[in-house]
C-alpha positions in Angstrom: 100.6 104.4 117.8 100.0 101.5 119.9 97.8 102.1 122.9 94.4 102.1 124.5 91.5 104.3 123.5 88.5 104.5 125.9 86.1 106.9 125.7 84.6 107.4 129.5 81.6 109.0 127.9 79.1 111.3 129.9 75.3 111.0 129.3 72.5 113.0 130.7 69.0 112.1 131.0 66.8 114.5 129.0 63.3 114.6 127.1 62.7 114.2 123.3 63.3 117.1 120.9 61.8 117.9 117.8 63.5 116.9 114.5 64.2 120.7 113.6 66.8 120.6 117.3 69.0 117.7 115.2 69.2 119.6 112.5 70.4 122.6 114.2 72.1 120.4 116.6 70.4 122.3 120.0 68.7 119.0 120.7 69.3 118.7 125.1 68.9 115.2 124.9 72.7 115.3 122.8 74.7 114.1 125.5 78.2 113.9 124.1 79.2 115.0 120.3 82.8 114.5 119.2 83.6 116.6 116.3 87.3 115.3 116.5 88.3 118.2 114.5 91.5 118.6 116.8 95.2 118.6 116.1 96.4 117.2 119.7 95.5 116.9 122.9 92.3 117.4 124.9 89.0 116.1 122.3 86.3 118.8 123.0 82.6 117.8 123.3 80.3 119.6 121.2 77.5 119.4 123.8 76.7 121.6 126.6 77.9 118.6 128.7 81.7 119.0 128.2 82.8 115.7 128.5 86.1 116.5 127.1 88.8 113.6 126.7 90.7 112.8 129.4 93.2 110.9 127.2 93.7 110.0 123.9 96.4 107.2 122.9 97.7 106.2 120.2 95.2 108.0 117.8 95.9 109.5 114.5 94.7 113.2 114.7 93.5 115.2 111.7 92.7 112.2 109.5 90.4 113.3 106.4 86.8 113.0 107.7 83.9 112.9 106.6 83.0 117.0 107.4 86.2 118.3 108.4 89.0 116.3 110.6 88.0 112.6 111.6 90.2 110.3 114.4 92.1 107.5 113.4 92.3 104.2 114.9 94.6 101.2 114.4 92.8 98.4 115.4 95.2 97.2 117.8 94.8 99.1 121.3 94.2 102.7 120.1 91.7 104.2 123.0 90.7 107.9 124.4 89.0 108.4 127.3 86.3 111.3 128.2 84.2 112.9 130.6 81.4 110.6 132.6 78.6 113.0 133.9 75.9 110.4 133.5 74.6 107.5 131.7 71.4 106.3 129.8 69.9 102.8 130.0 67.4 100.9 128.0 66.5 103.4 125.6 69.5 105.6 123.9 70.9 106.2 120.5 75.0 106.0 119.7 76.6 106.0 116.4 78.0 108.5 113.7 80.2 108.4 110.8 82.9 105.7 110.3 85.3 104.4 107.9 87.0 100.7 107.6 89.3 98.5 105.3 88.5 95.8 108.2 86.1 92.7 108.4 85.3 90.9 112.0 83.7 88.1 112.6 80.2 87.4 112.3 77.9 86.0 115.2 74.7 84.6 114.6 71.8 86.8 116.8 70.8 85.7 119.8 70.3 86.7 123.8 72.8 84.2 124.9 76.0 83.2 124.9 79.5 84.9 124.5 79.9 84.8 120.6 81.5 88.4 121.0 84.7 87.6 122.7 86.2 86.7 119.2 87.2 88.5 116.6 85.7 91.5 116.7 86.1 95.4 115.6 84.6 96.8 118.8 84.2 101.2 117.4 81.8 101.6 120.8 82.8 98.9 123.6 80.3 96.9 125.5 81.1 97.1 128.7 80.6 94.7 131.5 77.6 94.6 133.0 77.8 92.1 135.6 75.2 89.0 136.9 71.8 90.8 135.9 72.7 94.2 133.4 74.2 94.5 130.1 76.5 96.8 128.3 75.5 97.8 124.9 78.4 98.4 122.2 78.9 98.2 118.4 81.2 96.0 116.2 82.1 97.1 112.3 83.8 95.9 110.0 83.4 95.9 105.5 81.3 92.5 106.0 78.8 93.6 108.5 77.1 95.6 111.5 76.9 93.9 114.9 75.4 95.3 118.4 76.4 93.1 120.9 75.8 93.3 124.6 77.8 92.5 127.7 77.7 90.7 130.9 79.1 87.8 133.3 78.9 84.9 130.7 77.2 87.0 128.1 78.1 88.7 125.5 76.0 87.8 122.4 75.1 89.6 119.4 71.4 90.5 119.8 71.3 92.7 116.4 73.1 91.3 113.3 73.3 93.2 109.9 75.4 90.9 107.4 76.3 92.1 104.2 79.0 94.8 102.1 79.0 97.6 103.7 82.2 98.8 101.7 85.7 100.8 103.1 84.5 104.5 102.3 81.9 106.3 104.9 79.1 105.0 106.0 76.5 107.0 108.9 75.7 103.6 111.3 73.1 104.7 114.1 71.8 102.3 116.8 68.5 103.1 118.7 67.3 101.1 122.1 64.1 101.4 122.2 62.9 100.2 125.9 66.3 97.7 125.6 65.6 96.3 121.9 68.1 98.0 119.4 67.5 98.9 115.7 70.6 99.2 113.4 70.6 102.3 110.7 72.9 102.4 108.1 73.1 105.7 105.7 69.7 106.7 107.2 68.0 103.5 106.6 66.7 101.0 109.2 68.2 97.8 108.4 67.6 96.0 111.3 65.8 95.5 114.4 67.3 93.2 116.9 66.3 91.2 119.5 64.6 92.2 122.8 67.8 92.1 125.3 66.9 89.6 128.5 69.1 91.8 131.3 67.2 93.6 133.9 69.3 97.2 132.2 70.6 97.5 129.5 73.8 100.1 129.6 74.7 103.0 126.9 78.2 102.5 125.8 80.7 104.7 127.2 83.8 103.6 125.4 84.7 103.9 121.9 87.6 102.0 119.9 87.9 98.6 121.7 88.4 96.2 124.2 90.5 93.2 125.1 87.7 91.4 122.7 88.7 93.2 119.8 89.4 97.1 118.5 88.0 99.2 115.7 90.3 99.8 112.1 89.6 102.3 111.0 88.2 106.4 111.4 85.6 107.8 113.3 83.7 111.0 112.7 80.9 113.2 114.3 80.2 110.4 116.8 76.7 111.4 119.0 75.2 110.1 122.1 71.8 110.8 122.5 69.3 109.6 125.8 66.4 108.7 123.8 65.1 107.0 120.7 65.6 109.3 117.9 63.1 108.3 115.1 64.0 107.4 111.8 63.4 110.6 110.3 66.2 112.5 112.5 68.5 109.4 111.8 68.0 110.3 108.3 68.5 113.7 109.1 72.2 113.0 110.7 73.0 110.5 107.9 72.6 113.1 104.8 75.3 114.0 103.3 76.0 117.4 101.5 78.4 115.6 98.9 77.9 113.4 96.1 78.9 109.6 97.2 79.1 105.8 95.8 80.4 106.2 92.7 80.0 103.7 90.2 82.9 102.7 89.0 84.3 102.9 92.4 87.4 105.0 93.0 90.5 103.7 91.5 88.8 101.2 89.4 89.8 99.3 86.0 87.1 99.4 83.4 87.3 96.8 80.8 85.7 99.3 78.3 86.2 102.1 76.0 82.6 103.5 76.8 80.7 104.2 80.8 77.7 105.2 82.4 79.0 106.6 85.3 76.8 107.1 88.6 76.6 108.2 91.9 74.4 109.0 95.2 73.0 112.4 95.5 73.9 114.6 98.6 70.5 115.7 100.9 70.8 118.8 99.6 71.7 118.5 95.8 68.9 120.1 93.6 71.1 119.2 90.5 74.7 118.4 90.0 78.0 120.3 88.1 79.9 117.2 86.3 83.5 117.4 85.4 85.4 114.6 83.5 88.6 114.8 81.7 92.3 113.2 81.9 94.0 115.9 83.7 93.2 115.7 87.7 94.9 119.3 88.6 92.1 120.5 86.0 89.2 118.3 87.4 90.3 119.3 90.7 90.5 123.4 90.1 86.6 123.0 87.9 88.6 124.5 84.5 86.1 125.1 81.9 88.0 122.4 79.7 86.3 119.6 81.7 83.2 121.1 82.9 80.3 118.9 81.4 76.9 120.4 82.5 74.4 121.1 85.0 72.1 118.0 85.3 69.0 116.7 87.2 69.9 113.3 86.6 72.5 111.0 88.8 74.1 109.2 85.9 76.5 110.5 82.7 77.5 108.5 79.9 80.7 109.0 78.3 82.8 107.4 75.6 79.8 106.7 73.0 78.0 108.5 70.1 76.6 111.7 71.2 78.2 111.8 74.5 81.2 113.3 76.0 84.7 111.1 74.4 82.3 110.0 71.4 85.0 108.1 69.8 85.9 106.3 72.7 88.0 106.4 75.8 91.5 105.4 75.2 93.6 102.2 76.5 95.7 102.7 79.0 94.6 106.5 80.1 92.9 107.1 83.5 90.2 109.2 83.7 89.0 111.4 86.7 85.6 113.2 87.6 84.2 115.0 90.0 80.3 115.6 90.9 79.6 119.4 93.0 76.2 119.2 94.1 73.8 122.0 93.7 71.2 123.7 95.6 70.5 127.8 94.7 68.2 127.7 97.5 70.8 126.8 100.2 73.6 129.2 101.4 76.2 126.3 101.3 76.1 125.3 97.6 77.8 124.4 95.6 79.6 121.3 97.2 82.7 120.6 95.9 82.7 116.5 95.3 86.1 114.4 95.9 87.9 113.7 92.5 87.0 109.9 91.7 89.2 108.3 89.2 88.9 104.9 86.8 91.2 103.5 84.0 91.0 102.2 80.6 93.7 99.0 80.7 96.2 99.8 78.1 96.6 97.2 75.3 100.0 96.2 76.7 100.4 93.6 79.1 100.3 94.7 83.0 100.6 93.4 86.4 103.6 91.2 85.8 103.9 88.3 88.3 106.7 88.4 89.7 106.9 92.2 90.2 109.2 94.1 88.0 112.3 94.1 90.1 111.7 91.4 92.2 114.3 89.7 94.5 114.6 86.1 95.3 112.6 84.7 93.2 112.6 80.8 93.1 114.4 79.6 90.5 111.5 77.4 88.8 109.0 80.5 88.4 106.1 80.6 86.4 105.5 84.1 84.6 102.1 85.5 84.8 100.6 88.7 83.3 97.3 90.6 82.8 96.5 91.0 79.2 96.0 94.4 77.9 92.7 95.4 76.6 91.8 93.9 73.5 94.4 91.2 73.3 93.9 88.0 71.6 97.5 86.2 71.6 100.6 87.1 73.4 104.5 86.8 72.5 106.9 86.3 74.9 110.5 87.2 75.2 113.1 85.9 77.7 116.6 86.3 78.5 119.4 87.5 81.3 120.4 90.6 78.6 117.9 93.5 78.4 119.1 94.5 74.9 118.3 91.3 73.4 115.1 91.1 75.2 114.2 94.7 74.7 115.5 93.8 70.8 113.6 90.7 70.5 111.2 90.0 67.7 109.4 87.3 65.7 108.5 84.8 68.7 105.7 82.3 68.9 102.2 82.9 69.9 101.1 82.1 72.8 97.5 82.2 73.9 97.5 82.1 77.4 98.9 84.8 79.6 101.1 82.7 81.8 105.1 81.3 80.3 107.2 78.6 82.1 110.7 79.6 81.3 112.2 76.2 83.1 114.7 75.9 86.2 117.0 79.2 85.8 120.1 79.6 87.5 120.0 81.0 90.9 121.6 84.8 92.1 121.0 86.1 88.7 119.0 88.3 87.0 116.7 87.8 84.5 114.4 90.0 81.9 111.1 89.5 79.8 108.9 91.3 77.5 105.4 90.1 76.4 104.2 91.7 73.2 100.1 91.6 72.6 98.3 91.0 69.3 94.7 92.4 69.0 93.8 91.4 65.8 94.3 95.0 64.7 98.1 95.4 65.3 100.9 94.3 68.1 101.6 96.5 71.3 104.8 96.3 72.3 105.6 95.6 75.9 108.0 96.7 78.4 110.6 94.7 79.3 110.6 93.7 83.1 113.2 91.9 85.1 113.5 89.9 88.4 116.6 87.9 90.3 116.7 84.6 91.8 117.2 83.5 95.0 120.7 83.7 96.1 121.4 87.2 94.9 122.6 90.0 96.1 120.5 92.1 98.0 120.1 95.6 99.4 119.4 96.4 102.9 119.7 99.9 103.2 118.9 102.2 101.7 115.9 100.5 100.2 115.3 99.9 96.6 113.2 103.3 96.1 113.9 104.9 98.7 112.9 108.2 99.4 113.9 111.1 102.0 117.4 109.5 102.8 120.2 111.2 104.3 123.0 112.6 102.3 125.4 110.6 104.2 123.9 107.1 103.8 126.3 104.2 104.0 124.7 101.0 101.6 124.8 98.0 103.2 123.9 94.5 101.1 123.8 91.1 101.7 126.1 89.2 99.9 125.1 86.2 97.7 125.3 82.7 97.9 128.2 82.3 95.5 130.5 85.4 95.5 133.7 85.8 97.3 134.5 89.6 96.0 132.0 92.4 94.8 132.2 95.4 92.9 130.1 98.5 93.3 128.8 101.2 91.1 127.2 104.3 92.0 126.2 107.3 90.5 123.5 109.8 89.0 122.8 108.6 85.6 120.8 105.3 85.8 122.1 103.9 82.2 125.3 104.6 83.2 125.5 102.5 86.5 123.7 100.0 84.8 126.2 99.6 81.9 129.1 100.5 83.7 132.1 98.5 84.4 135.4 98.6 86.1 136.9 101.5 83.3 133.6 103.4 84.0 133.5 106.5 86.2 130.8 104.9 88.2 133.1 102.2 89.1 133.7 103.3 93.1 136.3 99.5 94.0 135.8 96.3 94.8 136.0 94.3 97.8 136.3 90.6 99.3 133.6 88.5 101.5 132.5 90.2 104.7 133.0 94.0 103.6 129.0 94.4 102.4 129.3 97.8 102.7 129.5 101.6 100.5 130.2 105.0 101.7 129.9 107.6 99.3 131.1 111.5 99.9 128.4 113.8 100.5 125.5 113.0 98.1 123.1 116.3 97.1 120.0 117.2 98.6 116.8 116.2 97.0 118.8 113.8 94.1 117.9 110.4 92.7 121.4 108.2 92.8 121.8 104.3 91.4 124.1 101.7 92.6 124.8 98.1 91.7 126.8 95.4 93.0 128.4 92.5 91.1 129.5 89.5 92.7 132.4 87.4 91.7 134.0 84.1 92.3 137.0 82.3 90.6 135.9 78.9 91.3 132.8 79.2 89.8 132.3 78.8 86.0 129.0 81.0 86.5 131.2 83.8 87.7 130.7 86.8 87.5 126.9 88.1 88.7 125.8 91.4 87.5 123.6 93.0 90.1 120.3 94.4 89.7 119.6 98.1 89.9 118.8 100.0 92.7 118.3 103.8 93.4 117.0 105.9 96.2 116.2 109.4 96.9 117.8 111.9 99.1 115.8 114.3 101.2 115.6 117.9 100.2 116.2 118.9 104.0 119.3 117.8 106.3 118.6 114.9 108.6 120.0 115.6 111.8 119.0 111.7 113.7 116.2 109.7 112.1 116.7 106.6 114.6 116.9 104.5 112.2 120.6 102.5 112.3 120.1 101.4 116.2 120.2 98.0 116.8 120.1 95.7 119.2 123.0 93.6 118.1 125.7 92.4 121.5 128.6 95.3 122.6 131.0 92.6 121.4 129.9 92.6 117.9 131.4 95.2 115.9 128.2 96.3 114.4 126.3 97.2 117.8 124.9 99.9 117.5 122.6 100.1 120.7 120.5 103.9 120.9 121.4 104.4 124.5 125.0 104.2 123.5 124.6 106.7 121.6 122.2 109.1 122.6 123.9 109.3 126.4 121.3 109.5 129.2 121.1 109.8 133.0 121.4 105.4 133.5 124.8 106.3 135.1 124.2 109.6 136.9 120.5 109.4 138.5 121.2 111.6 140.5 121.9 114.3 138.3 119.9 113.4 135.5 116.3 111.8 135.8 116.5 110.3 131.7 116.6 106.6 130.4 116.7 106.0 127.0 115.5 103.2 125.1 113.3 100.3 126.0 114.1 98.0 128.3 114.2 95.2 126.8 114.8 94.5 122.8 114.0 96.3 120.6 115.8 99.0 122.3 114.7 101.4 119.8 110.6 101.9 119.7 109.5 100.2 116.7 106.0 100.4 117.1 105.1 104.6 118.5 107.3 106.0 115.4 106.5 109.2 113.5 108.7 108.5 110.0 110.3 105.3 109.4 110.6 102.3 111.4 112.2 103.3 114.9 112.0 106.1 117.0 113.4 106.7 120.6 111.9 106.0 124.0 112.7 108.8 126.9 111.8 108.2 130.1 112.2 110.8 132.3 111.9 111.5 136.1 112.4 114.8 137.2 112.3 114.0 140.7 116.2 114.9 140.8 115.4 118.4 138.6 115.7 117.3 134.7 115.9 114.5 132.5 117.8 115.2 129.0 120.2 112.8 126.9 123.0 114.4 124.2 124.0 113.2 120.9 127.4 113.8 119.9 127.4 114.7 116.2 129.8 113.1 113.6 128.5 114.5 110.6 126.2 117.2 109.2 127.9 119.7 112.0 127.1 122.7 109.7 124.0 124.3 110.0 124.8 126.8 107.2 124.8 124.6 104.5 121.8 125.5 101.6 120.7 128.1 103.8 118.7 126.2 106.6 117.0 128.6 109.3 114.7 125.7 111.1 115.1 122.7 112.9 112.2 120.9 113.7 111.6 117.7 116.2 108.8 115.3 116.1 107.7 114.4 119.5 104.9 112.2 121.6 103.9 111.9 125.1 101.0 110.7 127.1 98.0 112.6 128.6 99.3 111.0 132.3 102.8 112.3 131.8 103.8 115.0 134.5 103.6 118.7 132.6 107.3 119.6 132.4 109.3 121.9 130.1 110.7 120.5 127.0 113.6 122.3 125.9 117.0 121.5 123.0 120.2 122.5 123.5 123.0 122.9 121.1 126.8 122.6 122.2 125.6 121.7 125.7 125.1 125.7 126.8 122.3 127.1 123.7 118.8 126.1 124.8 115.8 126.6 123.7 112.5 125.7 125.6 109.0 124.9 123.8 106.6 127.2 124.2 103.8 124.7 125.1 104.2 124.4 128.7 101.8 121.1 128.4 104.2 119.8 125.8 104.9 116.1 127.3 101.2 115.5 127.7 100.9 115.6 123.9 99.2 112.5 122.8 99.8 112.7 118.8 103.1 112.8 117.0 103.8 117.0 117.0 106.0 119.2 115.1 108.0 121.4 116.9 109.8 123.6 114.7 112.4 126.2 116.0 114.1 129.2 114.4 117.8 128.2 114.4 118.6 132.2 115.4 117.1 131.0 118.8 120.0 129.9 119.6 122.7 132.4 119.3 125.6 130.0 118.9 128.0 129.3 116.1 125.7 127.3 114.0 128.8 126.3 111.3 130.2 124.1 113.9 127.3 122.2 115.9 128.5 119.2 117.8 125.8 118.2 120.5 122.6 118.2 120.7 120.8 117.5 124.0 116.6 116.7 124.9 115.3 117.4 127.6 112.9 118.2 130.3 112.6 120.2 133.3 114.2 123.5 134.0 117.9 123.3 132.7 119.0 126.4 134.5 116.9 126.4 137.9 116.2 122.1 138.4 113.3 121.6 140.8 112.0 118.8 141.9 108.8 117.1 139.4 107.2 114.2 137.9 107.5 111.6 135.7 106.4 110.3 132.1 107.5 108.4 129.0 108.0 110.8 125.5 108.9 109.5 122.4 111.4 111.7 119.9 111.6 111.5 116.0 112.5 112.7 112.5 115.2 115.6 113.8 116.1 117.8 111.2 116.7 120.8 109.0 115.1 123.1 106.7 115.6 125.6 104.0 112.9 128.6 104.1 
């Protein structure tokens, strides 16, 4: 997603409106509204103005929003650019809804100095405004709101709002009034800044960042206005229909078996519709199970005398609820709230440290916990044999939640278990495990691993002491873990240098586990049971994910470079206009990807007719198999790349052209999804697939541009 997002925003100089014209959003003095409720491409303006993008890089599409779709941005160099019909000064309003996990650094308020060329998470970029005027923007971030302006060695902060602002939405609004700005904040004026010195004072007319810094985050409804609105049509913008801030926040622990649960009240709400129960999917759906009342009030106690869960909520059991607010007067109600969950800690232990499963742990650990709820003492267990650790029992109290088991031999794996006493009775604990350093380790698939192809070849590394290894694989995890060299899951062994595993053709949508032991004869510590690892196969056929390109030398056996692979146009320009891969390494994109952690670069320059690269295929030739009728192909370009045909082609003669004639110009990762009877070949025995752009059967001469492919595969109806 990596690349520059500037709004080139348009502004037009009209006269004050009434508060009714915000709220029906007719107000002529709305220069530029971004509804951002796009999939790709061109980002409309709302206004009569249309000051439609002109680009848009590197920005997530269709993120969850505040009312509808918001835009994402990643806080690195994310930018769009739009329409520039005009521009306020002095006195103007920017702002709308936005969303960050982000802090920046905070400036102290002044009208001099360049305090804002560090650190900062510019949503609405200041922009230069050379020896006598100044360019108004807005930094935000979860510790604070900061309007800072912009010119030849100045760029202070001349309004400063510090303080917890949170990561959900919050409705920021800044008003210049004759150059002095006033930050609003859910519809309340928090502060008014200082009085800026420049002769003008510039509306913004980029949004998502600068060299200085860019915005984390999302971005939702943002409005340019040419006046001062007043704080009663701030308000106005700022109400939300839903409920909001609820107390516990979302995802919270509660130490307690009763609540008083809260929340803030949407504009509209005359009264609110409470659910609450353990089940989300009914929560979610408003079953009558968990419906709890219609109430005035915005608070609800539960897990007390009287109440809803009078004997208490239960450990370890998370709870969710949802608020619809209520209004029989308004055509829109009821609005359906998000479903807010909170836990009750269970009275085991939780949140081992290290992490169940960890690798390369150092040998002289320390072995933390959380206690569960309740819990006075605590009773560890330790060992490198889960049945006499999950067996255990009788051990000494301990009373604080941490255990030094003492230096532990390294590549091996041990387990624990920490059993808790609450007076009442003891909880029983699971039993985790972790491996020191030196071990064994996996490097592909993943430990956990989802979505992986049913052709996968595990790789490890070895560790430090073995000269030979043995692998197990299979379906039943107890199995592999207990299996050994008589077991079914047994699949050979092999010496030093040979880290690798290739199974037959594995089923689709299937959870498999494998494990590695290590030996070595001149070791008395010999052998090393492995830890276990699993991963998931994908319930569709992946044709090319990108992701076993490397970047390693031609000499080296286990180069695998993408542009000796995927075969281009590098030695035929003439014919062909295509280069794949970058450069320079990383040859395979790692930063623009749509699934995983590479993707492939395609340059193309049709200047010679068309640009297209072929992949031979040495597996999953049958495009039979389960019944797949799609295939589908993640793609990205660029807003400046030249409009050209993008078209596949199977067994160098079947092609297929996207219908979207603008297709390279597509600025967001897009699906295109093709009906595998497009084709009209043999689809049992597939054994090239080519990408491509231009006209295949007629070249003529065209542009240029950079696209970026991804995540090629098949589906099942």
């Amino acid at each position: 997603m990596c690349r520059k997002l500037m709004y080139l925003v348009s502004f037009i100089l009209l006269l004050g409106l009434p508060l009714n014209s915000i709220a029906q959003d007719t107000d002529p003095s709305l220069v530029g509204w971004w509804k951002f409720e796009e999939a790709s491409g061109t980002l409309f303006d709302q206004s009569d103005n249309h000051n439609d993008s002109t680009s848009a890089q590197g920005v997530l599409y269709q993120q969850a929003g505040q009312k509808g779709f918001a835009l994402g941005f990643d806080g690195i160099d994310d930018d769009v650019t739009v329409g520039a019909n005009g521009r306020p000064t002095d006195t103007f309003s920017f702002g709308g809804w936005l969303k960050t996990s982000a802090t920046h650094e905070i400036d102290p308020e002044s009208i001099s100095g360049t305090g804002g060329v560090n650190s900062q998470r510019y949503a609405f970029d200041p922009q230069h405004g050379g020896e006598t005027d100044g360019g108004a923007g807005l930094s935000v971030g979860t510790n604070g709101i900061l309007v800072y302006e912009h010119g030849s060695n100045y760029m202070p902060a001349t309004a400063v709002y510090q303080a917890d602002i949170g990561s959900d939405w919050n409705h920021i609004m800044i008003v210049y009034d004759n150059k002095q700005p006033t930050i609003y904040l859910n519809g309340s004026n928090v502060r008014i800044g200082l009085t800026s010195p420049r002769e003008v004072v510039n509306a913004p007319i980029h949004f998502g960042g600068m060299a200085y810094g860019y915005f984390e985050g999302l971005m939702d409804e943002i409005r340019i206005y040419n006046r001062a609105l007043s704080a009663a049509e701030v308000r106005k913008l700022a109400a939300r229909p839903n409920a909001y801030s609820p107390i516990p926040d979302k995802g919270t622990l509660h130490e307690d078996t009763w609540l008083s649960m809260s929340w803030s009240s949407g504009g509209n709400a005359a009264s609110h519709d409470v659910y609450f129960g353990e089940n989300f999917d009914d929560v979610s759906a408003g079953a009558e199970s968990v419906f709890q009342g219609n109430q005035a009030s915005t608070f609800f106690v539960v897990g007390f005398p009287g109440f809803p869960y009078p004997d208490g909520l239960a450990p370890g059991t998370t709870y969710y609820w949802r608020i619809d607010e209520v209004n029989d007067t308004e055509p829109n109600s009821p609005w359906k709230g998000e479903v807010w969950s909170f836990s009750i800690p269970p009275k085991t232990a939780y949140f081992p440290d290290p992490a169940d499963g960890a690798q390369s742990v150092i040998p002289e650990p320390v072995l933390e916990w959380t206690a569960g709820f309740g819990s006075k003492l605590h009773y560890v267990y330790f060992g490198d044999n889960f049945d006499d650790v999950n067996n255990a029992a009788g051990g000494l109290p301990n009373s604080t939640t941490d255990y030094t088991p003492g230096t532990l031999k390294m590549a091996k794996t041990y387990y624990w278990r920490v059993d808790e006493f609450d007076i009442f009775a003891t909880h029983k604990g699971d039993v985790w495990s972790f491996t020191t350093e030196g071990a064994v380790e996996p490097l592909g698939p993943a430990n956990g691993a989802v979505d992986v192809t049913q052709t996968p070849i595990l790789t490890w590394t070895p560790g430090v002491f073995g000269a030979s290894h043995e692998v197990y694989f299979g379906t039943d995890a107890d199995a592999v873990k207990n299996a050994d060299t008589s077991s079914p899951e047994y699949k050979g062994s092999g010496n030093l240098g040979s880290e690798s595993y290739e199974p037959a053709q594995l089923e689709w949508n299937t959870t498999y586990y494998w494990r590695v032991d290590e030996a070595n004869n001149a070791n008395a510590d010999s052998p090393w049971t492995g830890p276990l690892w699993s991963f998931a196969t994908a319930s569709f056929l992946i044709i090319e994910d990108f992701e076993s390109y490397n970047d390693l030398d031609p000499s080296d056996p286990a180069s695998n470079r993408i542009f000796n692979v995927w075969l281009d146009g590098f030695d035929n320009p003439a014919l062909n206009g295509s280069v794949v891969g970058n450069a320079n390494p990383p040859f395979a994109e790692q930063t623009i990807v749509h699934g995983g952690s590479q993707s492939m670069p395609f340059a193309y320059d049709n200047g010679v007719g068309k640009s297209e690269a072929t992949l031979t295929l040495t597996s999953n030739r049958d495009w039979t198999v389960k019944g797949v009728n799609s295939l589908t192909i993640w793609y990205r370009g660029a807003p400046t790349n030249a409009a050209e045909p993008m078209y596949v082609v199977l067994n160098g003669s079947a092609a297929v052209t996207n219908d979207n004639p603008d297709a390279a110009k597509a600025s967001a990762w897009t699906e295109w999804t093709i009906d595998l009877q497009a084709f009209g070949v043999n689809l049992a025995n597939v054994n090239t697939i080519t990408l491509g752009l231009g006209n295949r059967n007629n070249p003529v001469a065209g542009g240029a541009g950079m696209m970026y492919f991804d995540d090629i595969r098949l589906y099942a109806p």
